[in-house]
Every structure is written in C-alpha cells, then in structure tokens.
N, C-alpha and C positions, 0 to 999 in steps of 0.2 A: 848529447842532449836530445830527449824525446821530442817528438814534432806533433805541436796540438793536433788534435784530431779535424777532422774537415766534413760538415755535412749543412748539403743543401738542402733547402726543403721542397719539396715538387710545388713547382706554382700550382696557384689556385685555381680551379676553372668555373667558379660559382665563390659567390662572397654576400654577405649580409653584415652590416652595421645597423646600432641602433643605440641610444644611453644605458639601456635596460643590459646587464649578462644574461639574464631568464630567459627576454626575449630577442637575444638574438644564439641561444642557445635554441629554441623553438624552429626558428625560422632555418636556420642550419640544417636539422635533424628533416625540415623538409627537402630542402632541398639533398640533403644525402640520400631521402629518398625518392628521390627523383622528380621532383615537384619543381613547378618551376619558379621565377622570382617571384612573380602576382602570388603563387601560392604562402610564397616563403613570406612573405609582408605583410599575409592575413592573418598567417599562425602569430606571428611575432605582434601583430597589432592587438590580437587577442590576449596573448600575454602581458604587455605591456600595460593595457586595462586594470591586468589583475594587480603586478607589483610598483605599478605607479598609480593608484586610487584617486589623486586626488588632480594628475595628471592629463590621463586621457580615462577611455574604455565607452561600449555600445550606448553609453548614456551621452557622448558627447558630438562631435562632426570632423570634418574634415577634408582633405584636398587628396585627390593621388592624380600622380602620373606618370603613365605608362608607354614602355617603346617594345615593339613586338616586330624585329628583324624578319618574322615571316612570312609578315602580311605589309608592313612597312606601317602598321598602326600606327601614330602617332597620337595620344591623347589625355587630357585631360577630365576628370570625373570632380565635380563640385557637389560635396551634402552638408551645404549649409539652412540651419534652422531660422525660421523668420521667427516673429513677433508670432503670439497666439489669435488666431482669428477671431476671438473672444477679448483682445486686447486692446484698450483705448488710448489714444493721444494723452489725454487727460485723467487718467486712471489713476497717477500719483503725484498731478498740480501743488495737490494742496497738501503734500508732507513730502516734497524735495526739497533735498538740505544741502544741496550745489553738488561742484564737481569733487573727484577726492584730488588729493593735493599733488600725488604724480599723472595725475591725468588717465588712471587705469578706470574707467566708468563714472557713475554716477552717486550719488551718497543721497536715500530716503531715508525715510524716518523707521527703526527697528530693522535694520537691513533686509526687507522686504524683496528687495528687486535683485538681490545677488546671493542672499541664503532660504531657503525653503521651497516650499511649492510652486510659490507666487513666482520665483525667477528661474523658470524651467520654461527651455522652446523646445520645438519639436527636434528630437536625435537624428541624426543624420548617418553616422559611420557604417552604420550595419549597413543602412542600405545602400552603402556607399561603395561597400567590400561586393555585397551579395551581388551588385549591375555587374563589377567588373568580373568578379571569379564567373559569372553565365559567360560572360562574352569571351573569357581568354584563358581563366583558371584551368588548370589539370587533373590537380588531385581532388577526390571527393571532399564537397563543403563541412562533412563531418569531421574528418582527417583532421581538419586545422584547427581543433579546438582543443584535441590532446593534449598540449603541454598545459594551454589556459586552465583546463580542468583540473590538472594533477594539482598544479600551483597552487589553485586556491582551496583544493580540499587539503592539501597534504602540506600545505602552510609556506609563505616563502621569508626568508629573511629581510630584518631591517636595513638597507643600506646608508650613508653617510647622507645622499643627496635629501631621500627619502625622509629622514630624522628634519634634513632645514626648511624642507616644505614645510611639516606637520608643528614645527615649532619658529617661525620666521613671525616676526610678527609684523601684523598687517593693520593695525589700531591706527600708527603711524600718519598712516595714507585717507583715515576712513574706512577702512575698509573693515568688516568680522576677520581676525584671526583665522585661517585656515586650519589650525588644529583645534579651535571651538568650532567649527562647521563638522571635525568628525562626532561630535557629541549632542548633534541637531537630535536623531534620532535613536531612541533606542536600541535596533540593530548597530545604528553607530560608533555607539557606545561598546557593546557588546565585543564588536569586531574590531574596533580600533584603538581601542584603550584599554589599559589596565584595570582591574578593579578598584581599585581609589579614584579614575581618571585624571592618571599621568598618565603621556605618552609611553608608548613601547619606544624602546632605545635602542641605539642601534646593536644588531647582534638577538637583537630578538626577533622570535618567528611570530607570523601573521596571517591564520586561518580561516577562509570563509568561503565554506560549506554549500552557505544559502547564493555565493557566487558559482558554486561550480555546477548547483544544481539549475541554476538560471542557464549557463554556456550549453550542458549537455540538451536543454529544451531547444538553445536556438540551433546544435549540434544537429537536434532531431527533424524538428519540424522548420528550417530555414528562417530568414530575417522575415516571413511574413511572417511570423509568432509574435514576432516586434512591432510590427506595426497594423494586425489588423486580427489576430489570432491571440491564443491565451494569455500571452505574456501583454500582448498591449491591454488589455480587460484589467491586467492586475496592475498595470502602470497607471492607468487612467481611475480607476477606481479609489487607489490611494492618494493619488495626487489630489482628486477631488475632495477626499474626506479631509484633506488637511489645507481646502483655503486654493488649491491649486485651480490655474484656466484652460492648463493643457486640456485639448478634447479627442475622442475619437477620431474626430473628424480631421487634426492637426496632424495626427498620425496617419491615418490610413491617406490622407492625399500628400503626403510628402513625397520632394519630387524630388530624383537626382537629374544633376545638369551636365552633360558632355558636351566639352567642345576642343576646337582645333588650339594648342598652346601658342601664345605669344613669341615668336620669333625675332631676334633681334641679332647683326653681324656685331662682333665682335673682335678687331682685329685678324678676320678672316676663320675665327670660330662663328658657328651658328649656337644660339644660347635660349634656350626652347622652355617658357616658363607659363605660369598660367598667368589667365588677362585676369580683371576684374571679374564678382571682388578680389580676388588673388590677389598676391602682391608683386607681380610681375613688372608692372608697369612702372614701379619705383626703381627696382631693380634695373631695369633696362636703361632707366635716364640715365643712372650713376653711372654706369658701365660707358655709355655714349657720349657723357662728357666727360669724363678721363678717359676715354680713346680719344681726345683730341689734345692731348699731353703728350710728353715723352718719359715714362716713370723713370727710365734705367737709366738717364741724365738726371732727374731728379734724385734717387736715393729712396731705396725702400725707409719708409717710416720717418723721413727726413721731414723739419718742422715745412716745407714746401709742401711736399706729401701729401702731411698730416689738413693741411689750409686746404690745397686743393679737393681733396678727398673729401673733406666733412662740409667743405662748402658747395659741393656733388651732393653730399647726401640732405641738405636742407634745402637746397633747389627741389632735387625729388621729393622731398616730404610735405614743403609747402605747395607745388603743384597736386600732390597726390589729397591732401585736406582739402582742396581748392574744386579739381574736376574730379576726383573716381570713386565710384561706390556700385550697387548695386543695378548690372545693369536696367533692369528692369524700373528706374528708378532715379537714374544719370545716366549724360550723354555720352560722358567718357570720353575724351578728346583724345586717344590715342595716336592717332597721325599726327595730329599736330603737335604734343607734346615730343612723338621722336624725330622730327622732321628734324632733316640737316639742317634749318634755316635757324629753327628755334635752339639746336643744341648748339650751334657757333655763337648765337647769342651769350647764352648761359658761358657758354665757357669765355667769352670775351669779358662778361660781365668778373667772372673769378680771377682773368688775367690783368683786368683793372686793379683787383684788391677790392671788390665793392661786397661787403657783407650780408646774404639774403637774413634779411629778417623772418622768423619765425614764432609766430602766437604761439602762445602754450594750447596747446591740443586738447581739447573738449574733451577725446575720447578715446585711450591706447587700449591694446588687448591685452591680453593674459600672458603672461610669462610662465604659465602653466600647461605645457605645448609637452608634443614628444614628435619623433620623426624615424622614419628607418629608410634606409636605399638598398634595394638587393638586384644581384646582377645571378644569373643563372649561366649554366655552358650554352645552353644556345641565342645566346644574345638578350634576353631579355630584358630591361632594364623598368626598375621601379622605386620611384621617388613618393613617397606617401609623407603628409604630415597630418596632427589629428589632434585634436586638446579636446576637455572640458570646459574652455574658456573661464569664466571666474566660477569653480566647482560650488554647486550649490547645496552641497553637505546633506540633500534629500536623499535618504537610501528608500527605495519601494521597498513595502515591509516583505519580512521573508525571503525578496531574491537576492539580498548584496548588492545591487546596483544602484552606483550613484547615479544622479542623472547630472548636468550643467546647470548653470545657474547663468545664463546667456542674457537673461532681459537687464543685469546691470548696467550692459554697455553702451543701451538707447536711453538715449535723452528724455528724459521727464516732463519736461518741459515743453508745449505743442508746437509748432509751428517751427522750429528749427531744422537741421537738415540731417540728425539723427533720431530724430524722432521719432517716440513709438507709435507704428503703424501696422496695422497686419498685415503679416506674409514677407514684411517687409527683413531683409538678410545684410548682415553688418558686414562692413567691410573686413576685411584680414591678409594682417602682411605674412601670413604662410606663403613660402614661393616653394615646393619642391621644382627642381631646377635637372634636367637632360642639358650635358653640352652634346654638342656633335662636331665632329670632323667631316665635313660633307654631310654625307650619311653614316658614316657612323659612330655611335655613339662612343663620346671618350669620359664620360663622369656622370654620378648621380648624386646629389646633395640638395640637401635642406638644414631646415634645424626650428628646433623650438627658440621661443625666446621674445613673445610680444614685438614690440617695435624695432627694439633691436635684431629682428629675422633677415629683414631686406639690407641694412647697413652691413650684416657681416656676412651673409652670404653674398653679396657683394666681395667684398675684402678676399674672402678664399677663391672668387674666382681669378679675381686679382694676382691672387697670390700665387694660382696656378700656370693661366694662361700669360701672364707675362716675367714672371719672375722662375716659373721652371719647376717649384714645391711641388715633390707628392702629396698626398692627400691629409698624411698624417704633419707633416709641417707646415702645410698652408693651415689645418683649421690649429694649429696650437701655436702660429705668429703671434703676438700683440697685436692687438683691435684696438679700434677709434671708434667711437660714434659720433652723433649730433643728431639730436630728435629733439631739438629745441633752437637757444641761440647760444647756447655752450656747448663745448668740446667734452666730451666725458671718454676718459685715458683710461686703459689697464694700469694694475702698477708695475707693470714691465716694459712703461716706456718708459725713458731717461729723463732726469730733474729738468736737464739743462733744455730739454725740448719742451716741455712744459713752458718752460721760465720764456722761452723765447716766442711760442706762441700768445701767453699770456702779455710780453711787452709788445704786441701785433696788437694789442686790445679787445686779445679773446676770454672768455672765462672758461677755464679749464679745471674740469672735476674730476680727479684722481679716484679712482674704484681701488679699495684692500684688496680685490681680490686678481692674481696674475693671471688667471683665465678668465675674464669678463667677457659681457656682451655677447647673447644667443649662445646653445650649444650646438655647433655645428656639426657634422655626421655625414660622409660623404665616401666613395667607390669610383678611383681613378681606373681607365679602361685602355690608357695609352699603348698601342703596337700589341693588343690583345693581353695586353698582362696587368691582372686585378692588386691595387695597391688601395686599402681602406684608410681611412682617419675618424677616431674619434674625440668631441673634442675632449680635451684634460677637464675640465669643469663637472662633465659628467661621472657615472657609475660603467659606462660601458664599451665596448669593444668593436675590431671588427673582427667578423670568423672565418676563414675561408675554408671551401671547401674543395677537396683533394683529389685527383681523377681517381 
C-alpha cells in the first residue's frame, strides 16, 4: 500500500490578516516586496476602503498601533474627528426624536445627523496613515496605493458580508437603511446600484473609477491633498453646496494624537492597548478581574465562566460610561479604576453573586469597523483598526468618496455629557491590542465590531493566554457578551447553559448566528513562529509570507 505523500510548508516570516481577501491580498504583495508591516497595513487599509464602502476608507478615522523592534518604539497614533467648529450644542434641540432603540446614536428628524452633509466630521485616517508611514514607513507612500487603484478601477467583486451590510436593515433601530444611504447621491447611485436601484448581488462586480482617480491624486500629491490641497477644495465645496458645516478650517487644522499604550500585567503577560478615547481601559478591567479567578478549575465556557466573565464585562462598561471619554474633556480615572484595591473589590463583589446593574447606554458605535494586524521579518508588528462609524452615504461629487456620518453619535440634546460640542472626539471601543512576552512581542489583534470590540477581544485573549488557542481557534471559540444587564450567547453555546444561567436570574439572548459578537482578526508570534486567525463571521484570511 502507497504512503500518502508528506509536505511541509516553510513557515512564515511576515503575515497579514484582515476581513477583506483584496486586502490582505494588497498588503502581502507589500510585504513580498519588501515592505515592511506599517507599509503592509497602509496598502491593505487602502484597499479595504475600496471593497468595504460602507465599512471604512480616507473618508473615515481611526486607531493604529505600532511595535518597531529597532528602535523599541512603542506607540500608539489616534485620528479621531471632533464635532465641526461650526457645530452647536443646540443645533438639533428642536427636531431630536430620542435615542435609537439599540443604543447605536441618536434619532433627529430626516436623519440629518447620520445621513448627508450635515453628519460629516473631520476624516482623520489619511492623516493618520501619512504621520506614521514619515516616521517608520519603507516603501514609497505612492507604492501603497497600487492594489487600491487597480480595485476600484478594474471592479472588485460582491462578497457575502458585503451583500448584509448593503441589505441589513437598519429601520428597526431608527436608524436610514444603509443600503438607502448608497442612493443619497447620485454618484451613489451610479456606483452602487443597479439600474432599477436593487442592490448588486453577490457575485457581482463593483467599479469606481471616480475612486481610483481620487487614490492616485492622494498617490501623487500626499494626505495634504486631503486636508488642505485639491482634494480638500472639492470635499469642502461640495459638502457645502449640500447643507454641509464641514469647513476648511476643520480640515486643515486636524490634529493627529501619539501617545505612549496602556499597559496592563496580565498573568505575567504585558498587554499593551490604547488609553482613552481607546477602548483599552475596558479591556484592561476585564482582564484584571478574571486574573483574580482560576479559569482552568472553572471550565472554559462553563455557566460559572460565563457569570464571572459578563459580570467582568459590565463592571467594565458601567465604569467606562461613568469616567472615560475624551481626554481633553474627562479625567479619566485610570489608576484608580485598575488599582489592586478596586479590582479585589469588583471581584469580591462577583464572588458574592451580587449583579452590576447596567443603564441602557445613551450611545454605542458602529458595527461598521474593519481591522488588520501585520507582522513583518523583522519584527515589526501592527495592529490598525479604522471605520466610517455610522457611514453617511455622502459621496463628494466625482471622486467616489464616501465620507462618515460621525455627528449621529453626539447627543442632541445640550448640556449632557455627549454632547455636541466643537472639537469635541467620541469616545471608541476600538482597542488594537500588542501582547508582549517581556519585550517581545507574542500577538497582534483587534476587530471591528461597535461595543462588542472590548468584550471579545477580551475573550481571545483569554482564550489565548490561559487556555493555550492559536489564534485561529481562540477567535472562532463561542463568545458571550454583556453590554447591557443581559447575557447575549452565540448559538454555539449549549441549551443547558443557557437554561442554567437563565435560572441564576439572568436574561439570556441567543444570537442565530454561530460566529457572533465583533470580528476578530489577529497574528500569534509565540517562539518566533507566525500563526494568524481570522474570525469565521468575516470574508477574510490570514496570508503569510514565505522566506
């Protein structure tokens, strides 16, 4: 009898994940060519833009962070967009129509503040990319816009995920339909719909032109094109003939923010995330009070588990509603919320059995997030995440570009503590997340996913550092959350755990779908050997690449 055949693959010594195949097909061909992670993260952010529209791309913001083994860099890069300097407290008093019923922003009258001109802040991504690629980038800033160009002129296909954004509906909540936001505009139209205006389906290709000749301008003349040069002339111009407050002045003085990440011990891992707004700081309680459990006597996913864990993550969430926001704007009590003293409380308080109550939340984010983590041969490691927050279906005429629709997630209403103020920057549980072994680095992960970001990136780290998962079976465990005062289950956990948390007198909401809660996305680095995970929920992969 013949002997199957035997072949290893040569490990990886560079790798990139991300939801997108496109773009982590982009960010790959960087790094093949020699580019390093930062490079490989900009191609593919660029991409990603292009085949998830409604997603991310240059119209929206976002978090990266970055580890640089040669310098011992450590840091963090924040391009979050405020409120328009042109924007008042009181500007939509008198036609807010409350919160929407999942707590994702605010509901005015003609969806003013989440669809059109009027809910556009200042973009942040480009110059968010452009600080970092000056300070640590390789390859020339033109280089990484190639795949983005090809994509959008040469058309890219409809994927599965793609089709439930574009058709998911969002009435439900209050909120405009994201597949009526692609038909705000008549480029909109043009590019995103069919001639009758149905939807493209999946399997059909998606062209635009007017995007790739926007990419090769910022290709040309850099992100100042974007914020103070041609391109910002045509963005401000049009926004204004349509009702819009964006101003020159909101662009060209936008600022990006570096700082030093939130570190936090972890069972003798260092777990290196961004502070405020970031969502680090949620992340960090979770983590610190189940370090004061012992899970592997508990039982992964055991209804004990499940209580201590979501009663972790509602501690964190009602402190996080309570002190953190923008620093510039809250105190942030950071010490004290991870102080030994307070997290023995917390956990005494779980080992009572005593329930944290938690108000329904004024104001969650967008579930319309994207993330990628690339790791290079020579160590570099980079955790980027970046949305459109609630996409505001305004395409600037001519270049393809959507912009955000950001002002839905400030309160309407004056004098509260989201409230629209200028300059003022919403908080966001985006954490891209560095572990470290000492110094060096052993993971890179993030994920899309509104509120559910901090709770499962949580869970995978979990899943990693004490249960032993590579990367690919920590982010595809079954997930728990609690971003409320009910437990909301994949339907891959078991009836009987349900049934028994539910007679504890929890109320427990079962999700259809066996990959729930955030898409996580993440690049294990243990004993130098690259292991990716992407999560099952998504479109995408991870790629490694080959000495």
């Amino acid at each position: 009898m013949g002997r199957m055949p035997q072949y290893q693959l040569p490990e990886s010594r560079a790798m990139i994940v991300a939801p997108q195949p496109e773009a982590v097909f982009a960010g790959a061909d960087i790094l093949r060519a020699g580019g390093n992670a930062l490079d490989a993260a900009i191609a593919c952010a660029m991409t990603q833009g292009v085949v998830d529209p409604l997603m991310c791309g240059v119209g929206g913001f976002g978090l990266l962070h970055i580890y640089d083994p040669s310098t011992g860099i450590n840091t963090v890069y924040e391009g979050f967009g405020g409120c328009p300097a042109e924007s008042r407290a009181d500007m939509w008093k008198d036609i807010a129509l409350g919160d929407t019923v999942d707590g994702f922003g605010f509901i005015v009258k003609d969806f003013i503040n989440e669809a059109g001109a009027m809910s556009v802040t200042a973009p942040g991504l480009l110059k968010l990319l452009a600080a970092a690629h000056h300070d640590m980038g390789s390859v020339p800033w033109a280089a990484l816009f190639d795949s983005a160009i090809a994509y959008a002129r040469e058309g890219w296909i409809v994927r599965p995920h793609v089709y439930t954004v574009f058709t998911q509906d969002e009435s439900k909540y209050g909120r405009m339909n994201y597949g009526d936001k692609l038909g705000l505009t008549e480029d909109g139209r043009r590019i995103y719909l069919e001639p009758d205006g149905g939807y493209k389906r999946p399997g059909a290709f998606i062209r635009n032109p007017d995007l790739a000749g926007t990419l090769e301008t910022l290709a040309k003349e850099g992100a100042d094109s974007f914020y103070t040069g041609s391109l910002a002339k045509r963005i401000i111009e049009d926004v204004r003939r349509n009702g819009g407050i964006l101003s020159h002045q909101d662009l060209a003085e936008f600022q990006i923010y570096k700082s030093v990440p939130l570190n936090v011990d972890y069972r003798g891992w260092r777990v290196a995330m961004p502070g405020p707004p970031g969502g680090g700081t949620l992340v960090a309680q979770i983590l610190k009070i189940f370090e004061r459990f012992d899970p592997i006597a508990i039982g992964f996913n055991s209804v004990e588990y499940i209580r201590i864990l979501t009663e972790a993550m509602k501690i964190a969430l009602r402190d996080k509603e309570q002190f953190i926001g923008d620093p510039r704007f809250s105190e942030n009590p950071i010490d004290w919320l991870l102080s030994d003293a307070y997290i023995d409380e917390c956990a005494q308080r779980i080992r009572r059995g005593d329930k944290t109550d938690v108000p329904r939340r004024r104001a969650a984010e967008s579930q319309h997030t994207t993330h990628v983590s690339a790791v290079d041969a020579n160590g570099m490691v980079v955790s980027l995440t970046h949305t459109l927050g609630n996409p505001s279906g305004f395409i600037v005429k001519d270049t393809g570009l959507m912009l955000n629709g950001a002002m839905s997630t400030f309160d309407p209403i004056p004098g509260r503590p989201n409230s629209i103020e200028p300059g003022k920057r919403r908080y966001s549980s985006m954490v891209p997340t560095i572990v470290f072994d000492g110094n060096t680095p052993i993971c890179s992960v993030g994920a899309p996913g509104a509120s559910w970001i901090g709770p499962a990136v949580a869970q995978v780290l979990l899943n990693m550092l004490d249960w032993g998962m590579d990367m690919q079976e920590a982010v595809s465990a079954p997930r728990v959350v609690s971003t409320s005062n009910a437990i909301d289950i994949s339907n891959r956990i078991p009836l009987r755990i349900q049934r028994s948390l539910e007679k504890q007198g929890y109320i427990v909401r079962r999700s259809h779908l066996s990959y729930a809660f955030a898409g996580v996305h993440g690049i294990t680095m243990f004993d130098g050997v690259l292991r990716g995970g992407a999560d099952p929920q998504r479109d995408g992969y991870a790629e490694g690449v080959k000495p």
